[in-house]
C-alpha positions as CSV (number, residue, x, y, z in Angstrom):
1,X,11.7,-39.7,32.9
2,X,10.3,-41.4,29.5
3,X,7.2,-42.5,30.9
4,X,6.5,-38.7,32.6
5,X,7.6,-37.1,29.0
6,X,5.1,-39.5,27.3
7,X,2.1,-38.7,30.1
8,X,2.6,-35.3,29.3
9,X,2.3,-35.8,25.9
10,X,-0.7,-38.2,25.9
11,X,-2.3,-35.2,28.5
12,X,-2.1,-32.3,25.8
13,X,-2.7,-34.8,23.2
14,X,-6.6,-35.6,24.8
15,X,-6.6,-31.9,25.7
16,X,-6.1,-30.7,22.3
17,X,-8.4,-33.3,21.0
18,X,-11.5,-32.4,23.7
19,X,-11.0,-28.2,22.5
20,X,-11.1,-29.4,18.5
21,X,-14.7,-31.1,19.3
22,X,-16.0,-28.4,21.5
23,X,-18.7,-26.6,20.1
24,X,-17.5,-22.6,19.9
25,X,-20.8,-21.4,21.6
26,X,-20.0,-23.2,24.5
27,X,-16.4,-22.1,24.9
28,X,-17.4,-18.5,24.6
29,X,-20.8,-18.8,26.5
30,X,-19.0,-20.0,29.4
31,X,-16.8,-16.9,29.2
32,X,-19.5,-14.5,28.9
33,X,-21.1,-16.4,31.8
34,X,-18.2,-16.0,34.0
35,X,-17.6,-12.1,33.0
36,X,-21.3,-11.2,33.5
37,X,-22.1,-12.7,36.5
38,X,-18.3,-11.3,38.3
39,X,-19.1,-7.7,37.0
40,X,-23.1,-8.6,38.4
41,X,-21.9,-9.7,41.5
42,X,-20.2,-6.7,42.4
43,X,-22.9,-4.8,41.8
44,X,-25.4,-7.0,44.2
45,X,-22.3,-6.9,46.8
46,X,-22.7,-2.8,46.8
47,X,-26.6,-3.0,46.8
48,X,-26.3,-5.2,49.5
49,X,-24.4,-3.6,51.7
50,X,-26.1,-0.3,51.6
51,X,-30.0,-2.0,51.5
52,X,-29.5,-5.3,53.0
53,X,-30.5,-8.5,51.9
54,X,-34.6,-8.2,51.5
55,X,-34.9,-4.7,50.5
56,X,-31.9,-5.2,47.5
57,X,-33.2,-8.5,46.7
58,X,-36.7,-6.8,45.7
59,X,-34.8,-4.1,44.0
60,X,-33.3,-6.4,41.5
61,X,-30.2,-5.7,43.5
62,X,-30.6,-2.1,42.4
63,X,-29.7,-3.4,38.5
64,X,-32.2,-2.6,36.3
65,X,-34.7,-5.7,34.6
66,X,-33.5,-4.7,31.4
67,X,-30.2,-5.9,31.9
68,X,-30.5,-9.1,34.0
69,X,-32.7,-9.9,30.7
70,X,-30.1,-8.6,28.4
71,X,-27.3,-10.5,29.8
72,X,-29.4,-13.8,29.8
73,X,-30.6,-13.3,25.7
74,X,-27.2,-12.8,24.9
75,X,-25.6,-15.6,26.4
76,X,-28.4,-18.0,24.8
77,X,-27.9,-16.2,21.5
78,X,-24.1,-16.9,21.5
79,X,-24.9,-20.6,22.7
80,X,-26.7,-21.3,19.7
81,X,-23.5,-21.3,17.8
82,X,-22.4,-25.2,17.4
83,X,-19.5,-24.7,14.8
84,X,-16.7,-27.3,16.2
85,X,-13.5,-26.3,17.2
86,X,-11.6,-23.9,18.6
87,X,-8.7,-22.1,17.6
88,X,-5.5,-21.5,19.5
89,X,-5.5,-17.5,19.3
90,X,-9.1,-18.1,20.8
91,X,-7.6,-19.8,23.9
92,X,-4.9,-17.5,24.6
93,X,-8.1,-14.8,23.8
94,X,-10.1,-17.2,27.0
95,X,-6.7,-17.0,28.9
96,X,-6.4,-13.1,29.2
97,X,-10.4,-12.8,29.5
98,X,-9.9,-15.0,32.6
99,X,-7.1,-13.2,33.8
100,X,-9.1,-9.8,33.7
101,X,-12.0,-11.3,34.9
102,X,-10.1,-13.3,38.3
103,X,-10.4,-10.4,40.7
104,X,-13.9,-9.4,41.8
105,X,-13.7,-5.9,40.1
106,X,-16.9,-5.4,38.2
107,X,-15.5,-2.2,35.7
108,X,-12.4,-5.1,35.1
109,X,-15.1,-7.9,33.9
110,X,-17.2,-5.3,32.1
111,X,-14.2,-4.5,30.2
112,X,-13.2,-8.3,29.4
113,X,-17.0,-8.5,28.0
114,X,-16.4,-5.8,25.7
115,X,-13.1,-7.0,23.9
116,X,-15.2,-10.8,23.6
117,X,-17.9,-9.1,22.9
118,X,-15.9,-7.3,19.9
119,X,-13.8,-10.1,18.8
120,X,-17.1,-12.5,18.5
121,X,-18.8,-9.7,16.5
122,X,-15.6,-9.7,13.9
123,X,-14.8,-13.3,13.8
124,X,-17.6,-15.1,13.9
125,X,-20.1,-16.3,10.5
126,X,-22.7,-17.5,13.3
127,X,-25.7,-15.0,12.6
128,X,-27.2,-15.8,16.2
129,X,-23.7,-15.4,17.9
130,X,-23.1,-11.8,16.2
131,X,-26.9,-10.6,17.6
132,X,-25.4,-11.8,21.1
133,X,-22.3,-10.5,21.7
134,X,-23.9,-7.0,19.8
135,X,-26.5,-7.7,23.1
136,X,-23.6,-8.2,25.3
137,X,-21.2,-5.1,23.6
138,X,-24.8,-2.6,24.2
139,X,-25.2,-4.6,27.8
140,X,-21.4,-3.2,29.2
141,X,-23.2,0.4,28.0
142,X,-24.8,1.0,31.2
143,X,-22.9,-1.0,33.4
144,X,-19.1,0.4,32.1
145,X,-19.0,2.9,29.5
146,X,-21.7,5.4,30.4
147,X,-20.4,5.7,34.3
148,X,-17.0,6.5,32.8
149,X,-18.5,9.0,30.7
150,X,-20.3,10.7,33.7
151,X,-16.7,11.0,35.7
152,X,-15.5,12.6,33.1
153,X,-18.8,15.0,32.5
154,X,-20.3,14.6,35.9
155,X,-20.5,18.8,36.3
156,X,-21.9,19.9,32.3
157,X,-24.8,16.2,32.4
158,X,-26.0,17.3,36.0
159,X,-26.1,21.3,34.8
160,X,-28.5,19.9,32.0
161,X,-30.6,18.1,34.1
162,X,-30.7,21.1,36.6
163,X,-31.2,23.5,34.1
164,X,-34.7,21.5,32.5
165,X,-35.6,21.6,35.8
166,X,-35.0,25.3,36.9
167,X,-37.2,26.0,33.4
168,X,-39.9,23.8,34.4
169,X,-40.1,25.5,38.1
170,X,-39.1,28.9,36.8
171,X,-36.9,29.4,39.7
172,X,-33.0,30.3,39.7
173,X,-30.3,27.9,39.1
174,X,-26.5,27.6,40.3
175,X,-24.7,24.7,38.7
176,X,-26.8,21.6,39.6
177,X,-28.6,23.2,42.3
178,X,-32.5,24.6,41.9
179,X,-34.5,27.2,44.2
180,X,-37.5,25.2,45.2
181,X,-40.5,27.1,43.9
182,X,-41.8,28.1,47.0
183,X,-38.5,29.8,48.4
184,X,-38.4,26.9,50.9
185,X,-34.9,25.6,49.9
186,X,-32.6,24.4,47.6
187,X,-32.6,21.2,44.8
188,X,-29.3,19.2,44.5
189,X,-29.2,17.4,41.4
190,X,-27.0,14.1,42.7
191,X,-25.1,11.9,40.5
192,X,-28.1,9.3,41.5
193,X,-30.4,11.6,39.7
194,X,-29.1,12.3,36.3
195,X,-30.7,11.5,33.2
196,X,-27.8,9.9,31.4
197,X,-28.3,5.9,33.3
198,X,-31.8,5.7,31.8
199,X,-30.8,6.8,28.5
200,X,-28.4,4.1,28.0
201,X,-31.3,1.5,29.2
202,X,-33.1,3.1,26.0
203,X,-30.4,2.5,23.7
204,X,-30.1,-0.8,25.6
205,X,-33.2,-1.8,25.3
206,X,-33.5,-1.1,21.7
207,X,-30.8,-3.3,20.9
208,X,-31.9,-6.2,22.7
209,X,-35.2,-6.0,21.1
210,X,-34.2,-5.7,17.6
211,X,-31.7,-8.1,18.1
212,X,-34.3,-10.5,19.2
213,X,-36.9,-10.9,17.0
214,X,-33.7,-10.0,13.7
215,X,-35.1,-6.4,13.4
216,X,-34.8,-5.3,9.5
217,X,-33.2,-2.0,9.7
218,X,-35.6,0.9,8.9
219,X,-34.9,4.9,8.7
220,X,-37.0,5.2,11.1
221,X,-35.4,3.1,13.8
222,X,-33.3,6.6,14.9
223,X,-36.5,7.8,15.5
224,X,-38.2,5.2,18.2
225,X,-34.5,4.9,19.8
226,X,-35.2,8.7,20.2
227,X,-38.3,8.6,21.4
228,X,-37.6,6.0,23.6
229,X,-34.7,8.5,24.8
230,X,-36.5,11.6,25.3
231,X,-39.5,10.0,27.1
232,X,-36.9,8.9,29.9
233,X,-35.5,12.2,30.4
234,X,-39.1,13.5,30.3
235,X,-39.9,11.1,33.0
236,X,-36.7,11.7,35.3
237,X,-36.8,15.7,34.9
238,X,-40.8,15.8,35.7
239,X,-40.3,13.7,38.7
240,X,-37.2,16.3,39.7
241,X,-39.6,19.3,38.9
242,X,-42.4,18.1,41.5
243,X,-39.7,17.5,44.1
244,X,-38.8,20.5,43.4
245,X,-41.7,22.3,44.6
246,X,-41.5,22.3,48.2
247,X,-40.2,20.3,50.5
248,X,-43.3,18.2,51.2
249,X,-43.2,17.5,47.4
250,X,-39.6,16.5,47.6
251,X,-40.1,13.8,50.8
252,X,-43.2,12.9,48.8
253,X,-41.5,12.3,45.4
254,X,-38.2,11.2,46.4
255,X,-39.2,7.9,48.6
256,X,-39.5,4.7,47.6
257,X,-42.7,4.9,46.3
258,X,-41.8,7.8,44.2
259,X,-38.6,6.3,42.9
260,X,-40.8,2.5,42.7
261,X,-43.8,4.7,40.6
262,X,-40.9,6.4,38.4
263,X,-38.5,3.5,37.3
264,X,-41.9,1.6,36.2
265,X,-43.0,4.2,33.9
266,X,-39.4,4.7,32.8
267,X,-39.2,0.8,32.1
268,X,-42.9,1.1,30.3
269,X,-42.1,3.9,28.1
270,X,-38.6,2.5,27.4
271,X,-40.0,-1.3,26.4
272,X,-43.2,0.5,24.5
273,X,-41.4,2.7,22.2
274,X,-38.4,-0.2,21.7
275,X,-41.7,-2.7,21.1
276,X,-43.7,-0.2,18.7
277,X,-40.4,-0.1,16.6
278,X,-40.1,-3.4,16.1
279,X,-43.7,-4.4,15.5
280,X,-43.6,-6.0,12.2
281,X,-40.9,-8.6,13.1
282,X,-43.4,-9.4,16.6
283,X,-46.6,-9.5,14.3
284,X,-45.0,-12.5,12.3
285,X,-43.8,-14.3,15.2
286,X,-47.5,-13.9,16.7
């Protein structure tokens, strides 16, 4: 019974000992690791169901580049940080992320990458581990917050998205659905179709970059974030508005090619404007 009690002891004794000399961006890299790549996975599991392997492996798994890149920066920001030690509030903190993070739920790891994501921002004096967990925070944007947004607001997002497009065809609207504008049929605005994904890609995107190359804030940052913004929305409604023209437009503009031609101006626009913002930081890295 002595010699078991004293094992045990000895055990958390060498445990204790290994989590004092472990650097603190490792402990919570490997967290954000395991969150990101659980809520990813479920994702790609859902792509590739409904694409198969080739066609959702050449779709990024259907999760846009900005975030794969996103997810990647962050964690390598937040590994820089080689402060020793970690503290026992931290491990229970590692303990419940885990918990959340066991079952392949991807809104329940999204959620566990927030909270870390929050806690490293607050607690942390690392200036490389802040800018990746604010990567990280603006990364569950897209993947968490903004889809819970739209279940709440599916009906008034889609009616704004239907009604840009009714004013560009000049043709009746009902809810989210358009008159084609030659009388032909009818325009459903879908959930897949709304403006609102691609706009938190913007705001996404604009915190990656500054993030990156330590953006000085500027009063005019609001502005390229905007532009960045509007230029989406212009993309995503115009591309709506020509399917809406007849139904040869809309077989035209809503296959592959027209959703392929559409997300790369979308991704263009969004990394220009989020670029041109941030020019003076690039210039001296050049």
């Amino acid at each position: 019974m002595a010699t078991a009690f004293s094992s045990e002891l000895i055990n958390r004794g060498y445990t204790t000992r290994v989590l004092m000399e472990l650097p603190r961006g490792e402990f919570f890299a490997s967290l954000f690791v395991l969150g990101c790549a659980n809520g990813l996975a479920s994702r790609m599991l859902q792509s590739v169901n409904r694409l198969g392997w080739t066609d959702a492996f050449f779709g990024t798994f259907e999760i846009s580049v900005i975030i794969w890149v996103s997810c990647a920066v962050g964690v390598y920001l937040v590994l820089q940080d080689r402060t020793i030690g970690i503290r026992p509030r931290e491990l229970a903190l590692g303990a419940g992320f885990l918990v959340l993070i066991v079952l392949p739920i991807g809104p329940l790891s999204w959620l566990a990458v927030t909270f870390l994501s929050f806690y490293t921002i607050t607690c942390t004096d690392v200036p490389s581990s802040r800018r990746g967990a604010l990567i990280l925070l603006a990364t569950t944007v897209p993947m968490l917050w903004s889809r819970m947004l739209f279940q709440f607001f599916a009906s008034a997002i889609l009616q704004i998205d239907a009604s840009l497009v009714g004013w560009m065809l000049r043709t009746p609207r009902t809810g989210d659905i358009v008159q084609f504008a030659d009388g032909s049929g009818i325009l459903v605005i879908l959930p897949a179709c709304s403006s609102l994904a691609n706009v938190s890609l913007a705001l996404l995107c604009w915190v990656l970059v500054s993030q990156l190359v330590c953006h000085k804030r500027s009063v005019y940052d609001p502005l390229w974030c905007l532009m960045a913004c509007i230029s989406v929305i212009a993309v995503n409604v115009t591309r709506m508005s020509f399917m809406g023209l007849s139904e040869w437009h809309y077989a035209t503009f809503h296959g592959a090619l027209g959703e392929a031609v559409s997300s790369t101006l979308i991704l263009s626009l969004i990394v220009g404007f989020c670029v041109l913002g941030v020019r003076r930081e690039l210039l001296r890295r050049i």
